[in-house]
VMD Tcl script that draws the C-alpha trace (Angstrom):
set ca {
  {18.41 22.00 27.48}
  {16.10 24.72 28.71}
  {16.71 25.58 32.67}
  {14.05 24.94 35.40}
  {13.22 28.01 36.96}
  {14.18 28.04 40.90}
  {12.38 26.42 43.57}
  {13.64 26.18 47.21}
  {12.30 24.98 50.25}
  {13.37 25.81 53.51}
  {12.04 24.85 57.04}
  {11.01 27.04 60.28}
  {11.69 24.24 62.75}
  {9.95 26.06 65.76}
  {6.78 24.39 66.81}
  {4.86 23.47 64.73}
  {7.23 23.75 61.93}
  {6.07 25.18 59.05}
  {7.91 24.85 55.22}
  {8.34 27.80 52.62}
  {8.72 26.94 49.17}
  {9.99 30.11 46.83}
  {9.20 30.15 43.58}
  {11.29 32.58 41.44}
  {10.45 33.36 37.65}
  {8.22 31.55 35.38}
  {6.86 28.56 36.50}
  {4.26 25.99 34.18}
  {3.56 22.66 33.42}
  {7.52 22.12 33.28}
  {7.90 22.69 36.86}
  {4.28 22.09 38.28}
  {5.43 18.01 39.02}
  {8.61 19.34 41.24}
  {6.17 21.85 43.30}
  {3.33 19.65 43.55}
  {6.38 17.21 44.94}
  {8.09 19.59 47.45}
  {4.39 20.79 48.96}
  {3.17 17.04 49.33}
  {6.29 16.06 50.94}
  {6.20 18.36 53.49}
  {2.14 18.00 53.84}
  {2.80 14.37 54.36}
  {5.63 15.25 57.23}
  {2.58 17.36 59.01}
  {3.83 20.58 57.96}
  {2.35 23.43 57.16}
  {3.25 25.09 54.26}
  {3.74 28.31 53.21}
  {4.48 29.21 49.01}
  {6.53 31.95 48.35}
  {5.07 34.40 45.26}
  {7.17 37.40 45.90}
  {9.52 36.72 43.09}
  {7.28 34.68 40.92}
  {7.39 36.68 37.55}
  {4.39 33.89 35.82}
  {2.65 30.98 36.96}
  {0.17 28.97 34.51}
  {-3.08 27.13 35.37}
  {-0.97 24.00 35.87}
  {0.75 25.52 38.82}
  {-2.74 27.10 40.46}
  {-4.05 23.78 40.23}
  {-0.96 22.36 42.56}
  {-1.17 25.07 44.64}
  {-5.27 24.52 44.66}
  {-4.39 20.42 45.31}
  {-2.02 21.98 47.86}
  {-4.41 23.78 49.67}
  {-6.86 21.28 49.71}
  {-4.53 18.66 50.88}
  {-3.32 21.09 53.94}
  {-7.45 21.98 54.57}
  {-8.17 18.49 54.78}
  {-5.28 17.24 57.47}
  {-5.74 20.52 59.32}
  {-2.30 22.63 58.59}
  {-1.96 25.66 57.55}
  {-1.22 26.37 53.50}
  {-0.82 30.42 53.11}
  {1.07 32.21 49.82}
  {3.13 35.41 50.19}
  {2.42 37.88 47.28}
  {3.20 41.39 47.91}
  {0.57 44.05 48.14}
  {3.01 46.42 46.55}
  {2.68 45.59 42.99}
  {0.39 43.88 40.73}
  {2.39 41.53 39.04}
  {0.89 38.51 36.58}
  {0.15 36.07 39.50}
  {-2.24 39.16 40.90}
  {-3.89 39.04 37.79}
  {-4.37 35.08 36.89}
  {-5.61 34.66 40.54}
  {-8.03 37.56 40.15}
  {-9.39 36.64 36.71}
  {-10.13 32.87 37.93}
  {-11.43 33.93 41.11}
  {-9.33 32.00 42.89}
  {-7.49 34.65 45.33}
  {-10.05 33.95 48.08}
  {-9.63 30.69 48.20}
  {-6.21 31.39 49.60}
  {-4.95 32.87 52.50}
  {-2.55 35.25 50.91}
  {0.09 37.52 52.90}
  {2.38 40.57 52.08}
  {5.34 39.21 54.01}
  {6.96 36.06 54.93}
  {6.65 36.61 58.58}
  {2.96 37.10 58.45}
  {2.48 34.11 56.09}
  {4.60 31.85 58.47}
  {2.77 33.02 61.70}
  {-0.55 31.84 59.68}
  {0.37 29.10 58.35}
  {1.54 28.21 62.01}
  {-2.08 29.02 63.13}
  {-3.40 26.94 61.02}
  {-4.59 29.34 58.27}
  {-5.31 28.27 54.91}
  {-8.18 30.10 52.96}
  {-9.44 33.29 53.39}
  {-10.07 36.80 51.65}
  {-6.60 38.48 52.47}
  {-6.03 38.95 48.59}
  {-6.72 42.35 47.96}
  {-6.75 42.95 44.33}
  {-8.24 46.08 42.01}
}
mol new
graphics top color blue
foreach p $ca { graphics top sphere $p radius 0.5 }
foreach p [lrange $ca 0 end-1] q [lrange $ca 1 end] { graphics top cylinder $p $q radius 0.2 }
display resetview
């Protein structure tokens, strides 16, 4: 039986609380249902969310379109949806949000902290992807 790669969620419970989900490893259509899960269940407690990318060695298009839905869904009820993805390397999750031009659609951070604090504020699209 082939092993899920890691998800965990974990919640800032200062006000407004705000949830983190880290993904580590490869994530695709095998594990797309359990993030799309874990993001909507926190959405749907009126959290904002923040998703984790630091240790993300792959994502597929399955798992851009949750995060997309994701997004969306936080846009729409007026939380905050942010990703961490350090600035420090450019990894394969740089590159498949570059080449479908979706890295401004999210507001991206180099740290946890900073993706927390604008998620808190409501963040959750923006340019903050820099890319070359």
């Amino acid at each position: 039986m082939e092993r899920m790669a890691p998800i965990s969620v974990t919640i800032d419970r200062e006000h407004p609380p705000v949830g983190t989900v880290t993904l580590v490893g490869e994530h695709d259509a095998y594990s797309a249902g359990r993030i799309a899960n874990e993001i909507e269940v926190l959405l749907d407690a009126g959290m904002a969310v923040v998703v984790d990318l630091t240790d993300a060695t792959f994502v597929d298009s399955q798992t851009l379109s949750v995060l997309l839905s994701g997004r969306h869904k936080a846009h729409a009820g007026r939380l905050g949806f942010t990703l961490v993805l350090s600035d420090r390397d450019f990894t394969q999750v740089h590159r498949i949000l570059k080449m479908t031009g979706l890295g401004t659609w999210f507001a991206t951070y180099p740290s946890p902290s900073e993706a927390v604090a604008a998620a808190r504020a409501g963040h959750s699209s923006g340019d903050r992807l820099k890319v070359a």
